[in-house]
KEKESE-691927 format. One record per residue (C-alpha): residue in three letters; x, y, z. Coordinates in steps of 0.001 Angstrom, whole numbers, plus 500000, padded with zeros to 6 digits. Each point is the difference from the previous one (the first is absolute). Example, Ala and Ser with C-alpha at 12.3 -4.5 7.8 and 13.67 -1.06 7.14 Angstrom:
BEGIN
Ala512300495500507800 Ser501370503440499340 
% end
This chain:
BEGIN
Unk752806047514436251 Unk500756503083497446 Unk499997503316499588 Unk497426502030498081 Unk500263503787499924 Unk496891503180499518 Unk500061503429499717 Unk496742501888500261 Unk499301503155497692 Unk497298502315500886 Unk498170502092497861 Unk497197502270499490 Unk497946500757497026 Unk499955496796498200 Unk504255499497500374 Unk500066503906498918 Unk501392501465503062 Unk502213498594502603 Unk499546500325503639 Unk502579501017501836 Unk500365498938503582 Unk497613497456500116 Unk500530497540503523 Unk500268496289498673 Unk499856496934502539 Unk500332496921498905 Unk498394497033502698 Unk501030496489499673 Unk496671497017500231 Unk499950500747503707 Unk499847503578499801 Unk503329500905501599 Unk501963502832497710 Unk502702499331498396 Unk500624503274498056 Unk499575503780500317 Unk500477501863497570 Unk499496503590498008 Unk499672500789496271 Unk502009502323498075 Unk499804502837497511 Unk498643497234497646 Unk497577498163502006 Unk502302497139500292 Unk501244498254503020 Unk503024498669500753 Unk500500495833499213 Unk499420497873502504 Unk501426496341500082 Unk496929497521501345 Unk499998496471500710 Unk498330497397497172 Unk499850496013499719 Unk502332498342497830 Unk499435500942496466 Unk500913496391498994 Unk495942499441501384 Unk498433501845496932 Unk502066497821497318 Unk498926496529500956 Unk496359499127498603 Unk499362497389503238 Unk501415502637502845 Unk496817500930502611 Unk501963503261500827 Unk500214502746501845 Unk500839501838496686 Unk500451503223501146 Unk499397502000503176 Unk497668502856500774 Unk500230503418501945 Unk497702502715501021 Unk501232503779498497 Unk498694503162501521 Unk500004503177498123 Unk498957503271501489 Unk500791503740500422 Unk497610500996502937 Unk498137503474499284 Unk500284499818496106 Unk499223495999498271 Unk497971497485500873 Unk502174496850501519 Unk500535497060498268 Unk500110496723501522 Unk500622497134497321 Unk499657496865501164 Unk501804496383498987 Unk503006502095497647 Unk501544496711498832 Unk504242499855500067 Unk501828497624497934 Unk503266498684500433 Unk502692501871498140 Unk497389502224498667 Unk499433503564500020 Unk496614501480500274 Unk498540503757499432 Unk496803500582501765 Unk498240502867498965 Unk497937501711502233 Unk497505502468498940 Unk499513502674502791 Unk496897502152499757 Unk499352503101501400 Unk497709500260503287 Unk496802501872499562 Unk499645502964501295 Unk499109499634503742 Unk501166496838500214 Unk502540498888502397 Unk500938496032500247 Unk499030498025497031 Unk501041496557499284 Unk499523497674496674 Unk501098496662500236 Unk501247497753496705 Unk500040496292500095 Unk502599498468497583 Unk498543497067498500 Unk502516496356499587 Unk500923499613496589 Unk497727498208497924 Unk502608497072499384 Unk499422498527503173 Unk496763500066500242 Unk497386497393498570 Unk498020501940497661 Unk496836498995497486 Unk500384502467497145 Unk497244500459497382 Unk501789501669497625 Unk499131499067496710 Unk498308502067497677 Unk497158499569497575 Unk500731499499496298 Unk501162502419498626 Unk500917501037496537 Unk503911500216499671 Unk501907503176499171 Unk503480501062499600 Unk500976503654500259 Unk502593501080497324 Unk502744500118503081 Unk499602499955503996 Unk499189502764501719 Unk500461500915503662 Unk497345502324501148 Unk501479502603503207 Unk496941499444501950 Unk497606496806500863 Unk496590500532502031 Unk500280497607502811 Unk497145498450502214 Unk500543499796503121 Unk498146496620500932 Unk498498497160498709 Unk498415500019496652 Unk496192499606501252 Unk500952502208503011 Unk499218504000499703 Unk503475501405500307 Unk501577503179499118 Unk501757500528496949 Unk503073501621499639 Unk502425501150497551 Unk503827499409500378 Unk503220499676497802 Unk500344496920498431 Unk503493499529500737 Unk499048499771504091 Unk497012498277499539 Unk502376497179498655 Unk501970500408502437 Unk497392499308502844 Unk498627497497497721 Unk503458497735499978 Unk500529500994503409 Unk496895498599501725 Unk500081496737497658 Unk503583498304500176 Unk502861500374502049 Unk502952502494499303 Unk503053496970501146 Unk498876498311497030 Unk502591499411496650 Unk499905502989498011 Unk498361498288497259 Unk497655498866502073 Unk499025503343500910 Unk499853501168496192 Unk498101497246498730 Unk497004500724502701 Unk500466503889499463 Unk499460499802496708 Unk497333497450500272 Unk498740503026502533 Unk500365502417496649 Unk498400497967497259 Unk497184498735502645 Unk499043504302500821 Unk501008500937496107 Unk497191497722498858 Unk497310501131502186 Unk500657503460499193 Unk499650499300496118 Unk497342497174500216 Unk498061502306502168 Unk498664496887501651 Unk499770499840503925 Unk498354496982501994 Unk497491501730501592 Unk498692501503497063 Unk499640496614498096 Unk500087502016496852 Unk502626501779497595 Unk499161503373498786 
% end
């Protein structure tokens, strides 16, 4: 058995404005609490050590698992934000994970609201089909690389009528490489699929091709 460890930072405002005070419990798989805890001046809470498998399980190809283990997180600050309840918040062994929380305000005349957030298993341990090759198209090189600040982002399947939304490229990478591979792995490991990650967003964005538009344009 090891040791993984989380802190939780809350925020309001898309990350602009930290809330202060916010009660966090954290429930093991059979609900019983494990932690209470507050946030401070910065939204953060204190870190809090949590057991994990073996991180020897993620290196070796053949191992079934358990790779990691999950915990439920509850966020709320009764009278002002909606509470948060994220669901399956994976903790790897010798690992230290940030879960931001993004608290919105109740509407007016509201008293108790609850949203609930499942955390989806990383994609490397699941068996996936992926379609993801494009059409031909005509190569092109730019005179040098460039990293755009912001990516639009669907928010479901490619045939599936999703919102889009715009975030900062550097933390949609991040998601990206977390929800894909595991963090225990080699560091070069970890580089080589992040900046597979990269090049695999950078050339949709300047291809302009997407697979449920069949098309470039």
């Amino acid at each position: 058995m090891g040791l993984g460890f989380l802190t939780i930072q809350a925020h309001t405002g898309n990350d602009a404005l930290p809330v202060k005070g916010a009660q966090v419990i954290i429930r093991n798989s059979m609900g019983e609490i494990l932690h209470q805890l507050t946030t401070d001046e910065s939204g953060n809470t204190e870190r809090v050590s949590l057991y994990a498998p073996d991180k020897s399980h993620t290196l070796t190809p053949e191992d079934t698992g358990p790779f990691y283990a999950t915990y439920q997180v509850e966020v709320m600050l009764p009278g002002e934000y909606v509470a948060e309840v994220v669901h399956d918040v994976q903790i790897f062994d010798t690992i230290e994970s940030i879960l931001p929380v993004n608290m919105l305000p109740l509407p007016e005349g509201s008293r108790d609201l609850v949203e609930e957030i499942e955390v989806p298993p990383p994609a490397v341990g699941l068996s996936l089909q992926r379609n993801q090759v494009s059409p031909a198209i005509t190569p092109f090189a730019l005179r040098e690389v460039v990293i755009p600040d912001f990516i639009t982002v669907h928010l479901g399947h490619p045939s599936v009528s999703a919102r889009n939304v715009r975030v900062r490229f550097a933390d949609y990478i991040k998601n990206v490489a977390s929800s894909e591979i595991y963090p225990t792995w080699p560091r070069a490991s970890l580089e080589a699929n992040i900046l597979a990650q990269i090049s695999f967003a950078l050339n949709r964005v300047f291809t302009e091709w997407y697979r449920s538009r069949r098309t470039q344009f």
